[in-house]
Structure formats: C-alpha cells, structure tokens
C-alpha positions in Angstrom: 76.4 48.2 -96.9 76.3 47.4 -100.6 75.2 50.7 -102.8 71.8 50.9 -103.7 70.7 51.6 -107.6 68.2 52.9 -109.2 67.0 52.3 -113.0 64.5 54.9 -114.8 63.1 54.4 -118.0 62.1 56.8 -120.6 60.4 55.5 -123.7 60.0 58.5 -126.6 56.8 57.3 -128.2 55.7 57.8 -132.0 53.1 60.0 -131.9 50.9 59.1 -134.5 48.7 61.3 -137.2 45.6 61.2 -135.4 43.9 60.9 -138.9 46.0 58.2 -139.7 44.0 55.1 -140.1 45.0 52.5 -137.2 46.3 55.2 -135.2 45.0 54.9 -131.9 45.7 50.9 -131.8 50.1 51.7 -132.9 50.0 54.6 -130.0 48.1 52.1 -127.7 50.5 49.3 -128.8 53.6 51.4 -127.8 52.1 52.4 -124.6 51.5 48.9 -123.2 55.3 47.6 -124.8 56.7 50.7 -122.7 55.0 50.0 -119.4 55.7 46.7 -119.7 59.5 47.5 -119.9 58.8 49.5 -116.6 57.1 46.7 -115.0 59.7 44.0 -115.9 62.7 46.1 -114.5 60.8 46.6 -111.4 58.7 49.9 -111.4 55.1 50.5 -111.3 53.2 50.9 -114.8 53.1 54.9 -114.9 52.2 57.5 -117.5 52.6 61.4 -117.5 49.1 62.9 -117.6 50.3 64.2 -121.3 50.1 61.0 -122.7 47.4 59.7 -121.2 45.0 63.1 -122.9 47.3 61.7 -126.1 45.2 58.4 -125.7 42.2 60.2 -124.9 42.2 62.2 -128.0 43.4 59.5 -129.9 40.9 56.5 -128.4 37.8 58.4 -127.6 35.2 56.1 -126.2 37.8 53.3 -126.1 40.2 55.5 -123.6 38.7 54.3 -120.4 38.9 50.6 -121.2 42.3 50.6 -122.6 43.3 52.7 -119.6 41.5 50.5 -116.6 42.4 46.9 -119.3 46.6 48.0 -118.9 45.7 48.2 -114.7 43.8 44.8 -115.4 46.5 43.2 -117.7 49.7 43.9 -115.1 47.2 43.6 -111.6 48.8 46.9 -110.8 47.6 50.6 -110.8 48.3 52.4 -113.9 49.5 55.8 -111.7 49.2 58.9 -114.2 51.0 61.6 -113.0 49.8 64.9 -113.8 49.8 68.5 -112.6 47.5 69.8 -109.8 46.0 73.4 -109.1 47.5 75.0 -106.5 50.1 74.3 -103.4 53.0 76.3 -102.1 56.0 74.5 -104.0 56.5 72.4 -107.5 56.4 69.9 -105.9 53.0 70.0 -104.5 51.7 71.0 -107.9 51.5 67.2 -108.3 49.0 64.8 -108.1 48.5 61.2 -109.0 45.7 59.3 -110.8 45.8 55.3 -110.2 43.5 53.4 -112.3 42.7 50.3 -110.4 42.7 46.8 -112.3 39.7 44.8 -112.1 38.5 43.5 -108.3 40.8 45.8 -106.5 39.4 48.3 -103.9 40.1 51.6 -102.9 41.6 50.6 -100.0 43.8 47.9 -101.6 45.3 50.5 -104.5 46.3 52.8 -101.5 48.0 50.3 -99.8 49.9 49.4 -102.9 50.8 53.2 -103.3 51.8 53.1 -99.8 54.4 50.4 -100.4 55.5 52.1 -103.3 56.3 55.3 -101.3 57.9 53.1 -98.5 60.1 51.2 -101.4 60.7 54.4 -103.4 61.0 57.0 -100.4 62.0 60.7 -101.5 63.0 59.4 -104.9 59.8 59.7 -105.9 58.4 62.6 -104.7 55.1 62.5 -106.8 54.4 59.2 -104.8 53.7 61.9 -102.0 51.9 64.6 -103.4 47.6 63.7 -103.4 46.6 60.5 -105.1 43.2 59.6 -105.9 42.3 55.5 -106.3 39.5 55.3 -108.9 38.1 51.8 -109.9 37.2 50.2 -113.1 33.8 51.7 -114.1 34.3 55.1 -112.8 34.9 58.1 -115.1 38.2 58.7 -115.9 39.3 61.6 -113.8 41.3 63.3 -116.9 38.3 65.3 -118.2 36.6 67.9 -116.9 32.8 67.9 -117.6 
C-alpha cells in the first residue's frame, strides 16, 4: 500500500492600507491568485473567516459579489471557515460557510462537502463541524444585522 500524502498551502497575504487607493482590488487580486494555488494542487478554494471580514471591510458593497464571483469563477464552494458559538470541544467551535457558484443548489454544495469529508476524512476536521450552503443572492452570513 503505497503511502498516502498530503499538501497544505498557506499563502501570507499583503494586507493592504485600507485608505490606500486601489486597495481592495490588490487584496482581492491576492485572494483569488492564492485560491487558485489551492485549487490547482487539489484542495477546495477556502478562506479563514478573518480574511474574508478583511474583504468585507476592504470591499464593502462589492464583498458579496467578489465572494459568490470566486465560487462562480472555480464552479466550487468558496468554504470560509470561521468560529462558532458554543459546543463542548475546539473542535466543535467550528463552523463552515460555503458560498455556492452560480446554478448550484443547496443540495448540490452539500453533496460536494460530503465528498470532500469522504476524500479528506479526519484530516479535516472542520469539514465535520456545521456547514451552512448559501447561494448566490443570499446575504452573506458574515455579518450580523
């Protein structure tokens, strides 16, 4: 049995001056170079929930269309893993966002995060905690109103 291996990637992004002009569009350039790394050596397009607020601050209105576009652009969910309020262990303290592309249903993004846990297994453990599917046009869940 031949030994299985794993790659991670881990991209430190420039965090731009947020009064910087052109700002948003570099931090929004590096984000979609980075997942595309992912993507191309075989993992799913994922953000910590930090950097997604990071494009939220930094793209206001734009946010949701960049966001639900990068889903769009790879025909993937963009999964944003983020912390959770409650549960009995770290681990359960996760949760995780998918941002359907365009056309996808609800049902279709948790079947893709259901191959995902079957390819990924306990490696992954976030792939277990809650995930919640939401489709292009819905509110992104990231703010509170």
């Amino acid at each position: 049995m031949a030994d299985e291996q794993s790659t991670t990637f881990r991209v430190e992004l420039d965090v731009p001056d947020a009064n910087a002009p052109g700002a948003a569009g570099r931090y929004e350039q590096q984000i979609r170079a980075s997942l595309r790394a992912a993507v191309r050596g075989g993992g799913p397009p994922t953000l910590t929930f930090r950097i997604a607020m990071r494009v939220l601050a930094l793209s206001g209105e734009r946010a949701p269309d960049f966001l639900y576009g990068l889903a769009t652009s790879f025909n993937a969910p963009v999964l944003i893993i983020g912390p959770a309020e409650g549960g009995p262990a770290p681990e359960a303290n996760v949760q995780v966002v998918a941002l359907a592309p365009q056309g996808w249903s609800q049902e279709k993004v948790m079947g893709y995060v259901g191959g995902l846990r079957a390819e990924f297994g306990e490696s992954c453990p976030a792939l277990h905690a809650g995930v919640m599917a939401y489709l292009p046009g819905q509110p992104l869940p990231l703010v509170k109103e």
